[in-house]
Backbone bond lengths (Angstrom), bond angles and torsions (degrees), N, CA, C in turn:
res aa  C-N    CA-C-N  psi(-1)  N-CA   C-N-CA  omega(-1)  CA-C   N-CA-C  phi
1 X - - - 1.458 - - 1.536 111.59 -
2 X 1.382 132.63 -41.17 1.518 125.48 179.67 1.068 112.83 -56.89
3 X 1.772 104.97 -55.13 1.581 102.64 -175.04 1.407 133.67 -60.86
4 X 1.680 106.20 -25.05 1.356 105.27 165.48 1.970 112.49 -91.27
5 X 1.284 107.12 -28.40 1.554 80.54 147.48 1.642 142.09 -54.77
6 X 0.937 121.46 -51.93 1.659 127.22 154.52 0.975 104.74 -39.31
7 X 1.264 135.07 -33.42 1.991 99.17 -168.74 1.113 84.83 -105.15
8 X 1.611 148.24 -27.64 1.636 122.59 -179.00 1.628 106.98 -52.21
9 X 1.474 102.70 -54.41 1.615 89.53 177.09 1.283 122.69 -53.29
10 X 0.967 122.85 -18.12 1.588 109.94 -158.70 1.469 102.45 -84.96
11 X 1.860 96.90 -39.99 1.413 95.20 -179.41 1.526 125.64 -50.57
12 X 1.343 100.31 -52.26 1.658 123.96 -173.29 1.570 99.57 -52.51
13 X 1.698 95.87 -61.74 1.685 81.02 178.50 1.668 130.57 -71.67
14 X 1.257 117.39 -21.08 1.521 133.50 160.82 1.959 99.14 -34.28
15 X 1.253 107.08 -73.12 1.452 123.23 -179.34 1.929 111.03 -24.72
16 X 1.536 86.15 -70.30 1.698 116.90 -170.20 1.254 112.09 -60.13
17 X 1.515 120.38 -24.25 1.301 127.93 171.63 1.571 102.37 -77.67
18 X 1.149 111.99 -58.76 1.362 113.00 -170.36 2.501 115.51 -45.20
19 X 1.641 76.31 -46.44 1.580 76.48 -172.45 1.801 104.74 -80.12
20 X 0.846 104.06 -14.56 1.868 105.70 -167.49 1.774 103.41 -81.40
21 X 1.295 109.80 148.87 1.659 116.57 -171.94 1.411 97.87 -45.50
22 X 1.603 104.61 170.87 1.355 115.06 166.66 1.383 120.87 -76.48
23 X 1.294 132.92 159.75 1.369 128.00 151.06 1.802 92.31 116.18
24 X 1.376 109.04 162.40 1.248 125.94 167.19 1.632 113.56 -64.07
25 X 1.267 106.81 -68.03 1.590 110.50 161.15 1.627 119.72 -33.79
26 X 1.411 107.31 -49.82 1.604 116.65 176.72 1.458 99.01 -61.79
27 X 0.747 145.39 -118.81 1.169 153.88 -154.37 1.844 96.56 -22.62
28 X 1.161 117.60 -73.51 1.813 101.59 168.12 1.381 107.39 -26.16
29 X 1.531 126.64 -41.89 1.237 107.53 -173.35 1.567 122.42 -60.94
30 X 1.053 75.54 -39.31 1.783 94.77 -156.56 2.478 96.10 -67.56
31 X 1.016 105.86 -10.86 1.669 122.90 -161.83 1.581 70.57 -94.29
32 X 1.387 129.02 -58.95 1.760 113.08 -172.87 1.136 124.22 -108.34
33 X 0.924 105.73 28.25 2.003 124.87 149.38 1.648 115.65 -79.17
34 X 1.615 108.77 -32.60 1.146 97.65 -174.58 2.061 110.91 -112.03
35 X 1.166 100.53 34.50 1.384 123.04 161.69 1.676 125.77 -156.57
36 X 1.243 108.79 18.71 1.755 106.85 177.52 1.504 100.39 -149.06
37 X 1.651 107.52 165.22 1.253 97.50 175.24 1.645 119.59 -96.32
38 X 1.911 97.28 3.56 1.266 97.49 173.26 1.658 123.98 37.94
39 X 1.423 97.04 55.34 2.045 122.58 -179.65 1.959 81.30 -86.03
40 X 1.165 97.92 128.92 1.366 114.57 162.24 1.450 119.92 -45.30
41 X 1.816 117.47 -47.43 1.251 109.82 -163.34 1.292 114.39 -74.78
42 X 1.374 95.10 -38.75 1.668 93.48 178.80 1.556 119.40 -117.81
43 X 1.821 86.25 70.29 1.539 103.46 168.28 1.957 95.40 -130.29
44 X 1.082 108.87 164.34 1.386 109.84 160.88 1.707 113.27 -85.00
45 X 0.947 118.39 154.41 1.619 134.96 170.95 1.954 124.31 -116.95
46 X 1.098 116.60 127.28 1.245 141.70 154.22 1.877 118.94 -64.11
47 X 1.375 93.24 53.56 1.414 116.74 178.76 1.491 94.83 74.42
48 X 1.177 147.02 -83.95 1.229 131.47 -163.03 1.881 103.39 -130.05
49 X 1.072 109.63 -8.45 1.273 128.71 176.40 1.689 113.29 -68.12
50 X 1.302 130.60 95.41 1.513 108.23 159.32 1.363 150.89 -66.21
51 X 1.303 128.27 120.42 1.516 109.02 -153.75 1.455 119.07 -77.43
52 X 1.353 130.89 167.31 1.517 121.16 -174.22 1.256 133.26 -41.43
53 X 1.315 111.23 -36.12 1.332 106.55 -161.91 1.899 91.14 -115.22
54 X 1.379 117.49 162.38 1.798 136.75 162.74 1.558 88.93 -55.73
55 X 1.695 91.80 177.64 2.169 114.84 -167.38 1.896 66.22 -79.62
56 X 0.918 118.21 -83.09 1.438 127.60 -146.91 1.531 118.08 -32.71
57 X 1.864 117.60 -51.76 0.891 123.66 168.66 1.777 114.35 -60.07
58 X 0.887 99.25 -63.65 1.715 114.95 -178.60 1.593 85.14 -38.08
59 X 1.212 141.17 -108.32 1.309 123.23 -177.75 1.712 132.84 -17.01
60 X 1.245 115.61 -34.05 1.401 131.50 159.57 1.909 114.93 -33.21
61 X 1.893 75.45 -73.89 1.678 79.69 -173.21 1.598 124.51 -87.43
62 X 1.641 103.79 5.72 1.414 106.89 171.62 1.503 118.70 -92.05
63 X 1.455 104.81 -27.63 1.625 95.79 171.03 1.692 102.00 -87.63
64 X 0.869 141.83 -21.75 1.467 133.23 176.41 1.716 115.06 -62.19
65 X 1.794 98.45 -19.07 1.407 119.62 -174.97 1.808 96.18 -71.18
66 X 1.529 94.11 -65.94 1.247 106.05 178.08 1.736 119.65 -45.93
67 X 1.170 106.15 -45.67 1.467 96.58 179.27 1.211 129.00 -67.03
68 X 1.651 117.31 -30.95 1.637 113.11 -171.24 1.734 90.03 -75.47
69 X 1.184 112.65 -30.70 1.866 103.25 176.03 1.491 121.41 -67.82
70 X 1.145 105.20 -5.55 1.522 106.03 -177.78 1.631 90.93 -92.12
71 X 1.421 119.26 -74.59 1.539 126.70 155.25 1.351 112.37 5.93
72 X 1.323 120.25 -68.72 1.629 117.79 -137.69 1.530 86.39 -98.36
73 X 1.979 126.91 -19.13 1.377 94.03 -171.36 1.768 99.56 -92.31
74 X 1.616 116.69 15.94 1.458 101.96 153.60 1.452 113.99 -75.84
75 X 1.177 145.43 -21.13 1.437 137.08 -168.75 1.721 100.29 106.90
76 X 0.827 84.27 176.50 1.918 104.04 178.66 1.384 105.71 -59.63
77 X 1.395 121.70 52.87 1.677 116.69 153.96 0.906 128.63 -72.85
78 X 1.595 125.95 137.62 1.554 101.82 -155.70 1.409 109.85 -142.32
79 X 1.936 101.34 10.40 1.536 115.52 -160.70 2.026 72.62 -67.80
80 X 1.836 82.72 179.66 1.987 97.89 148.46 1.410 99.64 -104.02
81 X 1.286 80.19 173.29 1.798 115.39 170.31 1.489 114.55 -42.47
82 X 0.967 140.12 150.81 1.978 127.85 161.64 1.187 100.01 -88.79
83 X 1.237 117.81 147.65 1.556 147.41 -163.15 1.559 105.86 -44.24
84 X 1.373 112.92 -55.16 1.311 112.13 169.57 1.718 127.59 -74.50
85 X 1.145 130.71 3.98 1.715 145.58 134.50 1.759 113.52 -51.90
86 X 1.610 87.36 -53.70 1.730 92.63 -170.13 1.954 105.48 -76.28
87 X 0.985 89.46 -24.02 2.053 101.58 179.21 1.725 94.19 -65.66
88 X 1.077 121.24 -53.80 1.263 117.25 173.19 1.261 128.73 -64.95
89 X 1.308 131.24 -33.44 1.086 147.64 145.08 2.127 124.39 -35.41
90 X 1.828 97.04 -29.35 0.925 81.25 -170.52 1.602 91.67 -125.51
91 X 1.502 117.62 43.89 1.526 130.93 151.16 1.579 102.35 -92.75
92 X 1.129 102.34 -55.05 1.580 102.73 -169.18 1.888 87.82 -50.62
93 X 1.355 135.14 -53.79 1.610 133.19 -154.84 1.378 89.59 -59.43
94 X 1.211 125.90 -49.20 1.833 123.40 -163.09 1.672 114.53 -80.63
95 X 1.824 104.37 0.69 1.226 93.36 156.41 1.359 118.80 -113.41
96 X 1.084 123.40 -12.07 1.632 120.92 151.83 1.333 115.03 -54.18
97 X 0.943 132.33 -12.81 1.906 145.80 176.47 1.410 112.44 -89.00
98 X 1.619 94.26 -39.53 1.620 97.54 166.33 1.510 125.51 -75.53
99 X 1.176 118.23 -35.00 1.363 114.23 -166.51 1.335 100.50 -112.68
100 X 1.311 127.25 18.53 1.969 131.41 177.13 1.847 77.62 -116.78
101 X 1.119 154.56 -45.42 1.351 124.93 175.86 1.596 106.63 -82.57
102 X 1.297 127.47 4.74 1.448 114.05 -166.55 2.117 84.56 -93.64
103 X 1.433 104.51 -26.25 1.828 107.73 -149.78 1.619 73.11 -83.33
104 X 1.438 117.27 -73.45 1.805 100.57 174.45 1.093 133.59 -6.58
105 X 1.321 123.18 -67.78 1.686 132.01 164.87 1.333 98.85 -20.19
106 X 1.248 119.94 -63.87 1.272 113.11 -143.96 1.462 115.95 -73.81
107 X 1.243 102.60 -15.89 1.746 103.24 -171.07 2.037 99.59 -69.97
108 X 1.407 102.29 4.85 1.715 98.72 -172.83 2.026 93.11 -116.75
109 X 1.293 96.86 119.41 2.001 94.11 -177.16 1.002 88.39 -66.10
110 X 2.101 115.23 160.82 0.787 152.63 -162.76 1.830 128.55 9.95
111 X 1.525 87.35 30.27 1.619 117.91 155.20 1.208 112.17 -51.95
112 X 2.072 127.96 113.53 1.375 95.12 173.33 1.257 111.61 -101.12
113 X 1.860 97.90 170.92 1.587 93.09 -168.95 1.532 101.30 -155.67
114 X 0.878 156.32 -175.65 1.544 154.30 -93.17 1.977 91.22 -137.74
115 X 1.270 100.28 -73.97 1.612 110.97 -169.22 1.882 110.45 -132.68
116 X 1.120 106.96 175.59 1.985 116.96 173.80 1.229 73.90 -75.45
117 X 1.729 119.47 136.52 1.555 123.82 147.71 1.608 88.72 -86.12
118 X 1.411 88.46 166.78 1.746 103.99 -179.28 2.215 87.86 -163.54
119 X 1.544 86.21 170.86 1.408 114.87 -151.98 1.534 91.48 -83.09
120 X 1.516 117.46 -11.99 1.563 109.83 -171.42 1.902 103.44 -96.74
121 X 1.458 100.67 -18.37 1.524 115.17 168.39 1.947 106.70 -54.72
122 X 1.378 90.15 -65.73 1.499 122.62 -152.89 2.199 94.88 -47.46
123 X 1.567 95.59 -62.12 1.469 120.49 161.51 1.599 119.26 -14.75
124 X 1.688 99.96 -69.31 1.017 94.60 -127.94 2.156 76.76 -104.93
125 X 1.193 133.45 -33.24 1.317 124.45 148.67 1.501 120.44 -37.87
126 X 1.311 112.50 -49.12 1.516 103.06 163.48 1.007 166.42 -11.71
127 X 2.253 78.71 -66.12 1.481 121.26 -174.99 1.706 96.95 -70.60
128 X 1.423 112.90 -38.19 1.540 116.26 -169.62 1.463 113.33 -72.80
129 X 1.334 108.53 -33.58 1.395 105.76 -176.85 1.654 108.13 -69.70
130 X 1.757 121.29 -38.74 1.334 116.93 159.09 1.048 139.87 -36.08
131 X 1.528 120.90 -40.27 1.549 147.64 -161.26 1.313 70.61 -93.63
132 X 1.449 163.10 -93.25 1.433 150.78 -157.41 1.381 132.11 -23.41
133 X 1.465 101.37 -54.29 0.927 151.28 173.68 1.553 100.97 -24.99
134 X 1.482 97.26 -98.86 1.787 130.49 158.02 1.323 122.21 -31.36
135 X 1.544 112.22 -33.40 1.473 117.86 -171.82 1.567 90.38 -97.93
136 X 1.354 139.58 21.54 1.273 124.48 158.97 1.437 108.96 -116.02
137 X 1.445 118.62 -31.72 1.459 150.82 -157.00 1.558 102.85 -62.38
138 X 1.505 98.38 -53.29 1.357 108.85 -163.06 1.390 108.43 -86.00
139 X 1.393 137.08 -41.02 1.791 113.16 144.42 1.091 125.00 -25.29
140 X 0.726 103.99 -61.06 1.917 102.47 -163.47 1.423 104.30 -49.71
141 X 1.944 108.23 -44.06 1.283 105.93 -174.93 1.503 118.66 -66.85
142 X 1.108 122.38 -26.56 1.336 121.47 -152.05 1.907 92.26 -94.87
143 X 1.427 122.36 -37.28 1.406 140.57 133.85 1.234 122.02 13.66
144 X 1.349 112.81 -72.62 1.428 149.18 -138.33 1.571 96.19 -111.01
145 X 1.048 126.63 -73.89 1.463 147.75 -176.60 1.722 113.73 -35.76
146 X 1.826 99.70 -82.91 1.068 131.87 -150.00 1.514 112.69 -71.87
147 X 1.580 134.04 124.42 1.392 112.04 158.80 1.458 104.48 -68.04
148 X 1.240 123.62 -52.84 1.954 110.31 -167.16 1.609 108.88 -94.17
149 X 1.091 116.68 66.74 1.670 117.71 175.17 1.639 95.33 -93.29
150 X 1.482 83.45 151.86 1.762 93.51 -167.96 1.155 109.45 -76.10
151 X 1.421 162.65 178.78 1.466 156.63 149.79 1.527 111.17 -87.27
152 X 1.604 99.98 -22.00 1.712 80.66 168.78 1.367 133.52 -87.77
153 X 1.477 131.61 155.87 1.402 127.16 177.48 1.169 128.50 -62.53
154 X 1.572 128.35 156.35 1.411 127.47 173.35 1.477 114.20 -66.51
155 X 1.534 97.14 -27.64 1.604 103.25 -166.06 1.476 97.02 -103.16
156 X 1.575 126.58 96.49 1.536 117.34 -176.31 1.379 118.04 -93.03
157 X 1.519 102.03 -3.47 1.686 102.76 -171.99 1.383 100.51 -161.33
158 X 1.609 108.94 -163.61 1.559 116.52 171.52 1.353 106.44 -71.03
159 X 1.320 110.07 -68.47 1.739 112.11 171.44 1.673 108.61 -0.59
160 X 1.284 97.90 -74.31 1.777 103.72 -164.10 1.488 95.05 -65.39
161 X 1.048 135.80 -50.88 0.992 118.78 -167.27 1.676 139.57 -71.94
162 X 1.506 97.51 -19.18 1.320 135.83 164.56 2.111 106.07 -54.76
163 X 1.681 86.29 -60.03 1.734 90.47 178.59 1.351 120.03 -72.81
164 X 1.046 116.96 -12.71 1.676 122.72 176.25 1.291 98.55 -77.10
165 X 1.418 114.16 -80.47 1.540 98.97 175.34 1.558 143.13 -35.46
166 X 1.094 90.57 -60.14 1.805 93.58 161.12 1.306 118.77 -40.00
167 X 1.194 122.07 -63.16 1.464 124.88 -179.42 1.150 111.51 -72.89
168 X 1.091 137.39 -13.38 2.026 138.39 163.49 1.669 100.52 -80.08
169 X 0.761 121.80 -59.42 1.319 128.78 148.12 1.564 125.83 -7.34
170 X 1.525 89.66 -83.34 1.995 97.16 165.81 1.401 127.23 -71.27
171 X 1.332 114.01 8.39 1.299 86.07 -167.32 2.134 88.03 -125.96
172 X 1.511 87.68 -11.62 1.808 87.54 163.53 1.417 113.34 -81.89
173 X 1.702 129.34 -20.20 0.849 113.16 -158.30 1.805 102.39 -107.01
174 X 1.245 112.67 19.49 1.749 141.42 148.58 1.530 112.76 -60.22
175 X 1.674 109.63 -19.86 1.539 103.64 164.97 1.170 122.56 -93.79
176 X 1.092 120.73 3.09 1.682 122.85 -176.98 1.781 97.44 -98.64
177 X 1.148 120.84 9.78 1.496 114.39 165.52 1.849 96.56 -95.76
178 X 1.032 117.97 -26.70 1.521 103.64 167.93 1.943 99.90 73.89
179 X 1.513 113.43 9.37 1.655 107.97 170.53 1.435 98.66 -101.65
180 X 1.930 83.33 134.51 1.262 101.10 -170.15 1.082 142.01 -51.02
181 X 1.730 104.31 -27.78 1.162 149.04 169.54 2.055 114.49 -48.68
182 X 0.889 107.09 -26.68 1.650 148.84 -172.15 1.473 105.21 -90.43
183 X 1.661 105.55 -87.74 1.059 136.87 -170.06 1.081 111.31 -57.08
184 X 1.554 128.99 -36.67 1.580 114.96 -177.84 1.433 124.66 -66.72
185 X 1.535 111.91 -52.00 1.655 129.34 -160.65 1.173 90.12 -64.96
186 X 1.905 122.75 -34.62 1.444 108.41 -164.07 1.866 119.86 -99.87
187 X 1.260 100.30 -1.88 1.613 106.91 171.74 1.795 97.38 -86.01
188 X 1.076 121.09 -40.32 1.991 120.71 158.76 1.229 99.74 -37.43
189 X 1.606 124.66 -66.94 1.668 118.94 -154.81 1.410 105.73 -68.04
190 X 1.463 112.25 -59.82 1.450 89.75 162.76 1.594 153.26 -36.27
191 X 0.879 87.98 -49.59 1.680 112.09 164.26 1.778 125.37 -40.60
192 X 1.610 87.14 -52.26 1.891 107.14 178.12 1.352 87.14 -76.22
193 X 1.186 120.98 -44.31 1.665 110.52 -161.76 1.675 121.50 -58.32
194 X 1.355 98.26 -9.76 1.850 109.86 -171.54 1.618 83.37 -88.79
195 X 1.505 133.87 -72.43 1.799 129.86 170.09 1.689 103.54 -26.69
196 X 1.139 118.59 -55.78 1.966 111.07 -170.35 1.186 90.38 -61.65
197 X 1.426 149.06 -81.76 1.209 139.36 -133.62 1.554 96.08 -66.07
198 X 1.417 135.35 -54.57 1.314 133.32 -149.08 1.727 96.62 -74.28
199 X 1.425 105.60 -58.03 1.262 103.92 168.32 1.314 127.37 -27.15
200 X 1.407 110.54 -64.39 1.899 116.61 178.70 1.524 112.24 -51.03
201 X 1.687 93.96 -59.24 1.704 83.14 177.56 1.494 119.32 -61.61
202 X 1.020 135.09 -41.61 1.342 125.44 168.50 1.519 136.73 -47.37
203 X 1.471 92.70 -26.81 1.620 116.66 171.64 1.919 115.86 -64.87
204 X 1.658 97.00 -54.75 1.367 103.61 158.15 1.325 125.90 -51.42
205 X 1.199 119.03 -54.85 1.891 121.80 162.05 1.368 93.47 -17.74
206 X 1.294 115.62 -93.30 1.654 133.98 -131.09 1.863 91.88 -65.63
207 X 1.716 118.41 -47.62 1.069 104.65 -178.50 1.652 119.00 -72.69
208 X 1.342 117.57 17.78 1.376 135.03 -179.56 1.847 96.53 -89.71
209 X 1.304 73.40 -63.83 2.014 91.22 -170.00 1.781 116.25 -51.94
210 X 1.052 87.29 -24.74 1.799 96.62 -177.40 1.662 116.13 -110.65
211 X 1.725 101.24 9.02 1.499 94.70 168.43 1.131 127.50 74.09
212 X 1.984 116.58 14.10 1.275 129.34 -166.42 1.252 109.13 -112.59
213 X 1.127 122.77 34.79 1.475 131.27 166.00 1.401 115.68 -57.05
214 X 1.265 115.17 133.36 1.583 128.38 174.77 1.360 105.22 51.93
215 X 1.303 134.68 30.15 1.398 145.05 -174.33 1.796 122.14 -86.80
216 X 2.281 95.08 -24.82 1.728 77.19 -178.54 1.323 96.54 -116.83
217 X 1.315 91.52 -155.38 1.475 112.11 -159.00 2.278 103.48 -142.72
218 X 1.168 109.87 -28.02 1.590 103.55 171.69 1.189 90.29 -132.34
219 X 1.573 123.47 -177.11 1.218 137.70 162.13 1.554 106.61 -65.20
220 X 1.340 114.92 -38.82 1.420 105.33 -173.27 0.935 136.27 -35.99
221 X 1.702 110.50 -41.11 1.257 158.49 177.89 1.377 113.47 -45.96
222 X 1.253 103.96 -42.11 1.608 119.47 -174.60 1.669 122.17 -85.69
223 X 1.973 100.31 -24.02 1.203 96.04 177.54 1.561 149.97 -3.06
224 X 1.492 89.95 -77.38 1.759 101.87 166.15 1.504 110.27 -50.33
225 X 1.198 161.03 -67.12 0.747 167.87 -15.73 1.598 89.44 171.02
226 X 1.598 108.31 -80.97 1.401 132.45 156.38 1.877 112.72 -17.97
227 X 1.121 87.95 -53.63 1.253 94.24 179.20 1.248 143.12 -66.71
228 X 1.521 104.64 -43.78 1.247 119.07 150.01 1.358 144.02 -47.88
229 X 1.828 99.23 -42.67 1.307 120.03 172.25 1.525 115.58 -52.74
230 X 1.815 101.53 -54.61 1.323 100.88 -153.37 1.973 98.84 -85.04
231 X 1.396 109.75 -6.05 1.422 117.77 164.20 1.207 130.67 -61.20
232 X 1.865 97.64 -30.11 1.630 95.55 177.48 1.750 97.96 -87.16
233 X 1.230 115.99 -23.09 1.579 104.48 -175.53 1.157 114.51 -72.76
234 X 1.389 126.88 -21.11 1.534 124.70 165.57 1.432 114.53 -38.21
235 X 1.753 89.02 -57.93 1.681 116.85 -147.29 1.606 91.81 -73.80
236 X 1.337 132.55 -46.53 1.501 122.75 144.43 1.607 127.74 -25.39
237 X 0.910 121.66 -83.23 1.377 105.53 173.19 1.493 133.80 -57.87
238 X 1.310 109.09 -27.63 1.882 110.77 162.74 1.579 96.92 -60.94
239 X 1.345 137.13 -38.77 1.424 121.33 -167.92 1.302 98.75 -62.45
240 X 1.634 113.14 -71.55 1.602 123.39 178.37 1.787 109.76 -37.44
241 X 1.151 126.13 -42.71 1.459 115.20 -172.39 1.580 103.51 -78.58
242 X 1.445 115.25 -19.30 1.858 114.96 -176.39 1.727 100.88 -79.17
243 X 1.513 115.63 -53.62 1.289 105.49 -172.34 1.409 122.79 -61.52
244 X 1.386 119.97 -22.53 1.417 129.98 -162.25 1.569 98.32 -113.02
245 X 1.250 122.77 -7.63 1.942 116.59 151.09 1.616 108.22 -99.63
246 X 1.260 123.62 -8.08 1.416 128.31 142.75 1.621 122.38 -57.41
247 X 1.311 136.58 -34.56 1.120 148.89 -144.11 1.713 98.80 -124.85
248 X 1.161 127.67 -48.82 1.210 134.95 -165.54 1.441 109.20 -114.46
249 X 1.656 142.42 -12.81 0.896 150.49 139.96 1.488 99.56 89.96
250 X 1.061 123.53 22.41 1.734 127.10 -172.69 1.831 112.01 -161.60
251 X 1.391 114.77 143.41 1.101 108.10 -173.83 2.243 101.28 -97.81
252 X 1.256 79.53 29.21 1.578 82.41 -169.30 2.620 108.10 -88.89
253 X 0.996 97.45 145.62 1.700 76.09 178.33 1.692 130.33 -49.34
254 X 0.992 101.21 -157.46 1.777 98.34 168.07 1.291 110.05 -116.85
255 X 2.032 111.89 135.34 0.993 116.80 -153.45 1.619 107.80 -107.55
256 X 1.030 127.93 128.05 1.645 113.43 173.12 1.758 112.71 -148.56
């Protein structure tokens, strides 16, 4: 199973490299072409450059970044959240709902609508829905995977949950300085972070499909598995980036 996991990925991704723009940045692009609408205005820019992903997404996949790292340096916790963590969890979701149909409105003139959306809205709702995201993601994984995963949660109280946010928080809101210095490493993390999530979940699939639940013991273990997963998430987004440079004839966002 590894070895033929490894070469599906390689292939798939061999492929995806080949058709996707040049450059490090390019290729990020081309990873948030096939999940954002990547609108210029409300993306950040690298002096005149826009980076892959929208304020909103880019916050998405940076606190979701942030969270499985907060996660993983507890160890294999694998409880959930208690009801009132996840209740909070799912204020921050109903205001990303609020202000992603309030920013909608606007793409229609004299649409009315609630408030000015702006890119520090878009960001920083995002960032919360990411940190959600991750804080559900990573049970399942550790769940699914692990014979000795712990039963208790990463998130045991307010405390933790307080510092996750904050720090998903601060370290998305390092893109609204727009230095490049800033702005680069973290329009990348985002970027990989759309491949980790699809990857993992896909990884779980296959170790679903083959009855390998709670079966390892390192990551190593999982390789094949790994491989496959994050092979079909390639092969997902090369579809999404082929039909929609089929359709739109440009690897550029959508303009309105």
């Amino acid at each position: 199973m590894g070895l033929i996991g490894i070469l599906v990925f390689s292939g798939l991704l061999a492929v995806w490299l080949y058709l996707t723009p040049q450059g490090l940045l390019g290729k990020a692009d081309a990873i948030g072409y096939a999940v954002c609408h990547r609108i210029s205005s409300r993306s950040f820019h690298l002096g005149e450059r826009q980076i892959p992903l929208c304020a909103r997404c880019s916050g998405m996949y940076t606190g979701a970044f942030i969270g499985f790292l907060f996660q993983a340096l507890k160890g294999r916790r694998g409880g959930f959240p208690k009801k009132r963590f996840l209740a909070a969890l799912g204020v921050l979701l109903a205001l990303f709902g609020v202000d992603g149909v309030n920013s909608y409105l606007h793409l229609f003139p004299n649409f009315p609508s609630l408030y000015e959306p702006n890119n520090v809205f878009r960001l920083l709702t995002g960032t919360g829905v990411g940190v959600g995201m991750s804080v559900v993601l990573m049970p399942i994984i550790h769940q699914s995977l692990w014979v000795d995963w712990n039963p208790e949660p990463a998130i045991g109280g307010w405390r933790d949950l307080v510092i996750l946010l904050v720090s998903a928080w601060g370290v998305s809101a390092l893109m609204l300085t727009e230095n490049p210095l800033l702005l680069y490493p973290l329009a990348l993390i985002s970027a990989a972070t759309v491949i980790l999530i699809l990857g993992l979940i896909y990884t779980i699939i296959w170790v679903m499909v083959f009855k390998k639940e709670n079966a390892f013991s390192r990551w190593i273990d999982v390789t094949g598995y790994l491989g496959l997963g994050f092979g079909l998430a390639v092969f997902q987004i090369l579809a999404i980036d082929l039909a929609r440079l089929l359709f739109t004839g440009t690897w550029n966002g959508f303009n309105f």
